[in-house]
Structure formats: structure tokens, C-alpha cells
ROSE-4610 file (N, C-alpha, C; in Angstrom, 1 decimal, always signed):
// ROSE-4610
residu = [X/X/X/X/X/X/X/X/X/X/X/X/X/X/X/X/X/X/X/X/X/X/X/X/X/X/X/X/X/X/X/X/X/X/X/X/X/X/X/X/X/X/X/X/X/X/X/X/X/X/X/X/X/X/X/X/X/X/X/X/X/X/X/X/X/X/X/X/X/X/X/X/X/X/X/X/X/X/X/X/X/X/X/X/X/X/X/X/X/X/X/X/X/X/X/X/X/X/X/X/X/X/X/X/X/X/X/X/X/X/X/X/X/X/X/X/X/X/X/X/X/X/X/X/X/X/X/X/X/X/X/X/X/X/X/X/X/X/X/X/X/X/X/X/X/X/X/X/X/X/X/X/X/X/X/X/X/X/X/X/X/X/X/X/X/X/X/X/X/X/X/X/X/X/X/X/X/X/X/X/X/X/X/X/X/X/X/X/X/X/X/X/X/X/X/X/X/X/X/X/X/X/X/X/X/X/X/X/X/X/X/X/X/X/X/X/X/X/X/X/X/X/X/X/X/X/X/X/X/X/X/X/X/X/X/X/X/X/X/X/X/X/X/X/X/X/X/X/X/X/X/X/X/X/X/X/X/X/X/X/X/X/X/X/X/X/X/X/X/X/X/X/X/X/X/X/X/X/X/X/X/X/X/X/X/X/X/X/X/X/X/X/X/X/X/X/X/X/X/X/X/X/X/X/X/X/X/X/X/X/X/X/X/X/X/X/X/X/X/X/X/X/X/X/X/X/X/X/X/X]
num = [1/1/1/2/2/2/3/3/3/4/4/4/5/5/5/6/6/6/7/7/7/8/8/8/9/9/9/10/10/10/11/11/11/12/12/12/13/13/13/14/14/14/15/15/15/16/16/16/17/17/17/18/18/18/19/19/19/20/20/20/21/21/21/22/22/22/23/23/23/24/24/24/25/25/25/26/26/26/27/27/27/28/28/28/29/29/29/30/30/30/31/31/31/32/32/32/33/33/33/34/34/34/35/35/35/36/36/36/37/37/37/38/38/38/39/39/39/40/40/40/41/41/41/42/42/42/43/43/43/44/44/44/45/45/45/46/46/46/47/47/47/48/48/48/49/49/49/50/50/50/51/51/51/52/52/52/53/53/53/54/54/54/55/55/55/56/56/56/57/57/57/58/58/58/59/59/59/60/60/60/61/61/61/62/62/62/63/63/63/64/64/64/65/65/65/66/66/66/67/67/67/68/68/68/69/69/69/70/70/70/71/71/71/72/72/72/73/73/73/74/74/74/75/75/75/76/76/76/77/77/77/78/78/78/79/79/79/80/80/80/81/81/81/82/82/82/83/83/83/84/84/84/85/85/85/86/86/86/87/87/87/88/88/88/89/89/89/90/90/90/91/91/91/92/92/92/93/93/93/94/94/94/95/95/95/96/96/96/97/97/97/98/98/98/99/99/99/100/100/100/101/101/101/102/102/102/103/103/103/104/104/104/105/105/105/106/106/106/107/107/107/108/108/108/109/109/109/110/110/110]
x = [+0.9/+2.1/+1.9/+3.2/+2.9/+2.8/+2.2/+2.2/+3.5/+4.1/+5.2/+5.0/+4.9/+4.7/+6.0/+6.4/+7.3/+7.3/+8.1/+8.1/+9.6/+9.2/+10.6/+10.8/+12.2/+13.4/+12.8/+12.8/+12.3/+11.3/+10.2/+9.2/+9.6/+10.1/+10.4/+11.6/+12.6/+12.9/+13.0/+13.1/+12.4/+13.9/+14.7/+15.8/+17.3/+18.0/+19.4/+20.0/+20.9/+21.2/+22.7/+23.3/+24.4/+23.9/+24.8/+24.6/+25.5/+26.6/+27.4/+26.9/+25.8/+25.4/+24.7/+24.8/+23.9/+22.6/+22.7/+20.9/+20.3/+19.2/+17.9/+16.9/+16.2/+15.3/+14.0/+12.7/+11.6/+10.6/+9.9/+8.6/+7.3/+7.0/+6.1/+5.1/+4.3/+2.8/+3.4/+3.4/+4.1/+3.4/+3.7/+3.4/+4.1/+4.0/+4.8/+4.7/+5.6/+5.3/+5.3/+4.6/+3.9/+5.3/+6.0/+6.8/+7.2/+6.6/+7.2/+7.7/+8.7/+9.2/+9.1/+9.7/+9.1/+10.2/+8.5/+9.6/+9.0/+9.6/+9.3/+10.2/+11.1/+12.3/+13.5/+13.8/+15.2/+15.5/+16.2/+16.0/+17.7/+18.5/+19.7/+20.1/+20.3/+20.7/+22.4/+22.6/+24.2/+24.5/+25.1/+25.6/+24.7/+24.1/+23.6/+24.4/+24.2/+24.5/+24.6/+23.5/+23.2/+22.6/+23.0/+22.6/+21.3/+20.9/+19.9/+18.7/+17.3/+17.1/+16.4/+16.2/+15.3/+14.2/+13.4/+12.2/+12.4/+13.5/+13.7/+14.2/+15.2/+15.7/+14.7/+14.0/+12.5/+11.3/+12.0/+11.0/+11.5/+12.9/+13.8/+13.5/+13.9/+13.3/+11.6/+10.9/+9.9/+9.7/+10.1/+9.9/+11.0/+11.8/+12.7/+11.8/+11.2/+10.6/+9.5/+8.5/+7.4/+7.9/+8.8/+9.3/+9.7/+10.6/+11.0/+9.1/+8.3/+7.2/+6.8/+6.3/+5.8/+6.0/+7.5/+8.4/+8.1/+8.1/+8.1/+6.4/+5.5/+4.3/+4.4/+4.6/+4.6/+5.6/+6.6/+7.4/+6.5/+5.7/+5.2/+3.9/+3.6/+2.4/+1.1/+0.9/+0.1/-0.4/+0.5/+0.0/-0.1/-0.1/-0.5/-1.7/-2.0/-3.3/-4.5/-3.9/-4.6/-4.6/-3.7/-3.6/-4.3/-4.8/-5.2/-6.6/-6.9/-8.6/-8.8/-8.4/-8.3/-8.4/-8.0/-7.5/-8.6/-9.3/-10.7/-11.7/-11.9/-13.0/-13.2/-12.0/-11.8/-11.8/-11.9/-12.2/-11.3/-10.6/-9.8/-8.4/-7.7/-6.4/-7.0/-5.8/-6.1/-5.0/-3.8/-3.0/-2.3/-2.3/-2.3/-0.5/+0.6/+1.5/+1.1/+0.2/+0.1/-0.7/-1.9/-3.3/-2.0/-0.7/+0.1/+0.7/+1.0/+2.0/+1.3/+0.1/-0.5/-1.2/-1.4/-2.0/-0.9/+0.6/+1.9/+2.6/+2.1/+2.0/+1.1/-0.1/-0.5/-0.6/+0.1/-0.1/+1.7/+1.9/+3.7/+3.7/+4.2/+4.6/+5.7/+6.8/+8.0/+9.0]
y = [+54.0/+53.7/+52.4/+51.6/+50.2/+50.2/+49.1/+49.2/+48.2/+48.8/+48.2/+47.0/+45.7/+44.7/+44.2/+44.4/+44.1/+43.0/+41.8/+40.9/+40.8/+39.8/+39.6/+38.2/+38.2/+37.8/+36.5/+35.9/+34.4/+34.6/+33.6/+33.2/+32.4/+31.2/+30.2/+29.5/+28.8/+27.3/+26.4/+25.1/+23.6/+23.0/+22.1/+21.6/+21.5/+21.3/+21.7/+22.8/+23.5/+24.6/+23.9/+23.2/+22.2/+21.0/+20.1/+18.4/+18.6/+19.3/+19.1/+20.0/+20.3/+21.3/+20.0/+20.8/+19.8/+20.1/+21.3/+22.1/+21.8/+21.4/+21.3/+22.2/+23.1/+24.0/+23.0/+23.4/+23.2/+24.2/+24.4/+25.3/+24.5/+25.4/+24.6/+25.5/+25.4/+26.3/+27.1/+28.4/+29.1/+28.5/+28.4/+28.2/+27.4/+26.9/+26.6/+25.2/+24.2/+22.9/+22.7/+21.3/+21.1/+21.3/+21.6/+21.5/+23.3/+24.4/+25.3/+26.3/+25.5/+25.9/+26.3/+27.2/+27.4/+26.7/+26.1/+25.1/+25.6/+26.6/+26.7/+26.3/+26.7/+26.7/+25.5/+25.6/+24.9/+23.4/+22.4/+21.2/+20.7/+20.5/+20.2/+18.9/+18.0/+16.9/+16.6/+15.1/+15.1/+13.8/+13.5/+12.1/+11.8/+11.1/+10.6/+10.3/+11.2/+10.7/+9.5/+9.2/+7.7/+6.8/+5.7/+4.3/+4.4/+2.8/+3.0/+2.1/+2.6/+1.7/+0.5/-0.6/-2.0/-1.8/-0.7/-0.1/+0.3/+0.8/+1.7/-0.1/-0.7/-1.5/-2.5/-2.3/-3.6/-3.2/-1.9/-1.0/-0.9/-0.6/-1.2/-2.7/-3.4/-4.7/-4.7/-4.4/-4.5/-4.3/-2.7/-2.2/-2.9/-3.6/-4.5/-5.6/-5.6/-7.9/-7.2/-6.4/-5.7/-5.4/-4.4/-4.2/-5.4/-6.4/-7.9/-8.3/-8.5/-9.3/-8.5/-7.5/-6.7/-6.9/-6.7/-6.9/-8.3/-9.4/-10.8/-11.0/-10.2/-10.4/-10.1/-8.7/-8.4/-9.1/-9.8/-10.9/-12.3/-12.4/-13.6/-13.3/-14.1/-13.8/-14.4/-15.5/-16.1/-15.2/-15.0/-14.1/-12.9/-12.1/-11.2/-10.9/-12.2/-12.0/-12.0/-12.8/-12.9/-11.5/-11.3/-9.3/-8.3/-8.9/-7.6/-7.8/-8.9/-9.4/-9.1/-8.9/-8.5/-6.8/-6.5/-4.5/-4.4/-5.3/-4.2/-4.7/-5.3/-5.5/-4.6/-3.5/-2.6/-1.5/-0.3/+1.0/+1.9/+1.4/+2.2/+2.6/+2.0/+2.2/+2.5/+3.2/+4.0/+2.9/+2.7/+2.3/+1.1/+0.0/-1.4/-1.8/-1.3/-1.4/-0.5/+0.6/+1.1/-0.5/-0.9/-2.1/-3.1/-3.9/-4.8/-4.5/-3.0/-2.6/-2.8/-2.2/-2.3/-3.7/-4.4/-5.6/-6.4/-6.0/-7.1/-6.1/-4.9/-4.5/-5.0/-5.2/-5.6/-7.0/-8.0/-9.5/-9.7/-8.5/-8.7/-9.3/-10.9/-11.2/-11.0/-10.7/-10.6/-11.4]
z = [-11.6/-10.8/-10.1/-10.0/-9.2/-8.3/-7.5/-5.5/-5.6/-4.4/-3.9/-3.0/-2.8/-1.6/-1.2/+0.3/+1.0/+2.0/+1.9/+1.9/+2.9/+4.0/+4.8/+3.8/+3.9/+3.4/+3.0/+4.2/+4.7/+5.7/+5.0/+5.9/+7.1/+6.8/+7.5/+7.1/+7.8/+7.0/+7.7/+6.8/+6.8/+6.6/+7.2/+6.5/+7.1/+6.6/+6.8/+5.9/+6.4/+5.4/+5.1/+5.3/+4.6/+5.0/+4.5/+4.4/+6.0/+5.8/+7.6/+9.2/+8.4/+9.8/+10.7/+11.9/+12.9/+13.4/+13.0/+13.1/+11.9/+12.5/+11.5/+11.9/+10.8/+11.0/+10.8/+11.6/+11.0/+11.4/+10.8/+10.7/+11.6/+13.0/+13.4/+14.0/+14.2/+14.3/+15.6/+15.9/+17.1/+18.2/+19.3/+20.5/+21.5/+22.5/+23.9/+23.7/+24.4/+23.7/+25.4/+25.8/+27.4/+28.6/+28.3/+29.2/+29.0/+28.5/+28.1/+27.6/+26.7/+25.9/+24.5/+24.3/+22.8/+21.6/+21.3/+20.0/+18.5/+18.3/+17.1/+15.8/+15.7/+15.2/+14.7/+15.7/+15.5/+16.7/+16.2/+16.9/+16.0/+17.5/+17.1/+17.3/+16.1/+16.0/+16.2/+17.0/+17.5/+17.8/+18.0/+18.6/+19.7/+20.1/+21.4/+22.4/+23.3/+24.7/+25.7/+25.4/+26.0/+25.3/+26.1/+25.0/+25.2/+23.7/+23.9/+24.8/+25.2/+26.0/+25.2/+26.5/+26.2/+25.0/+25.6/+24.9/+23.5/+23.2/+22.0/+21.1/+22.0/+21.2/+20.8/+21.4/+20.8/+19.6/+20.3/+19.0/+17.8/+17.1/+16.6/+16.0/+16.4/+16.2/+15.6/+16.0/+15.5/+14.4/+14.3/+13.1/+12.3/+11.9/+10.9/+10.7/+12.0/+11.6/+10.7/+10.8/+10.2/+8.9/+8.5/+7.1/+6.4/+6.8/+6.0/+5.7/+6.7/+6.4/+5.6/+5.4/+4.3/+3.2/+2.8/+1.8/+1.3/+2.0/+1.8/+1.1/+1.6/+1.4/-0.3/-0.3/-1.4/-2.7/-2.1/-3.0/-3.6/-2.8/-2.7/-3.2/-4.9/-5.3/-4.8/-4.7/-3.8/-2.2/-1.9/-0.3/-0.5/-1.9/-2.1/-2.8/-3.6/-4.0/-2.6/-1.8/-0.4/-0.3/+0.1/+0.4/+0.0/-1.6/-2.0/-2.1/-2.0/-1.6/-0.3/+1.0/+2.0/+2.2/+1.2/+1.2/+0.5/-0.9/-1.4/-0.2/+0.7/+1.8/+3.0/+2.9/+4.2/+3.4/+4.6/+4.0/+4.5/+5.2/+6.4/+5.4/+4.9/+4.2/+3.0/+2.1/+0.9/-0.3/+0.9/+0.1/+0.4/-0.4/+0.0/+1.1/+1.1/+1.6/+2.6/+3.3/+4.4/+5.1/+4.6/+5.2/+5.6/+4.5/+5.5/+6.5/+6.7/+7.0/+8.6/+8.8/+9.9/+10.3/+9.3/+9.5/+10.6/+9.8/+9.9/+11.5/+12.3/+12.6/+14.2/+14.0/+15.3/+15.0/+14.6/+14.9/+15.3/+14.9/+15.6/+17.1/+17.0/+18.3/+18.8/+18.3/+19.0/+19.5]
């Protein structure tokens, strides 16, 4: 005779359940998050309330001037051979567009 294994429905979910929903599910280790609350679940995305600030908009900015140089590096064969003689001398990155990405990352002046 076979054993029977019973199984809830759904474990978890991860995602949108339409392209038009405004909830997104995610799966997150159970527990209280520092203020509380329990965040396991569900996290509802919407229109923003308020603008945005100085901080966010610079951060923004950064991350565009960072992605163009990247991009640019990697267009440019000459500064990429530099690049990639630079990436086999370190140990730390695995993957050569992560090494610019941080390189072009903390020399960001702004």
C-alpha cells in the first residue's frame, strides 16, 4: 500500500500574482523586523507619497554617472585592456563588470 504525503497548498510566494496588482509577495525568514513588526510576507507597492529627497536624488545620480562609466569602460578597448590587467591582480571580485563597477563606484566624485 502507498503512503500518503500531505502537503499545504503553497509554501510560500515570491512575486506578483498579476502584472496589475500592487502587492508583491516575498518570502522572508519569519521573524520581527527592528521596529516590530512582522515582516514576513507581503510589502505593498504604490505611488509615492512624497517627493523625493536631496539624498535619494544624489544617490540617483550616482548611480547613472557609475553605470555610463562602466559602460564607457567597457566600449573602449584600450581602457579595458587596462581593466582587465587590473581585475586578474585582485581577488576580491569574481566578475569583471562587478571590479569596475566598484572601482567606478568609490572614485565617484560627484
Amino acid at each position: 500500500m502507498s503512503k500518503v504525503v500531505f502537503l499545504d497548498p503553497i509554501d510560500h510566494v515570491s512575486g506578483k500574482l498579476s502584472k496589475k496588482s500592487r502587492v508583491t509577495y516575498c518570502y522572508r525568514h519569519p521573524g520581527l523586523s527592528e521596529k516590530g513588526e512582522d515582516r514576513k510576507y507581503t510589502q505593498i507597492r504604490g505611488k509615492r507619497s512624497t517627493p523625493y529627497t536631496a539624498a535619494e536624488l544624489a544617490r540617483f545620480d550616482k548611480f547613472s554617472a557609475v553605470a555610463k562609466a562602466v559602460a564607457a569602460v567597457m566600449k573602449n578597448p584600450a581602457a579595458l585592456q587596462t581593466a582587465q590587467a587590473e581585475f586578474a591582480a585582485q581577488t576580491t571580485f569574481k566578475k569583471l563588470r562587478n571590479y569596475l563597477w566598484d572601482r567606478e563606484w568609490s572614485n565617484y566624485a560627484g
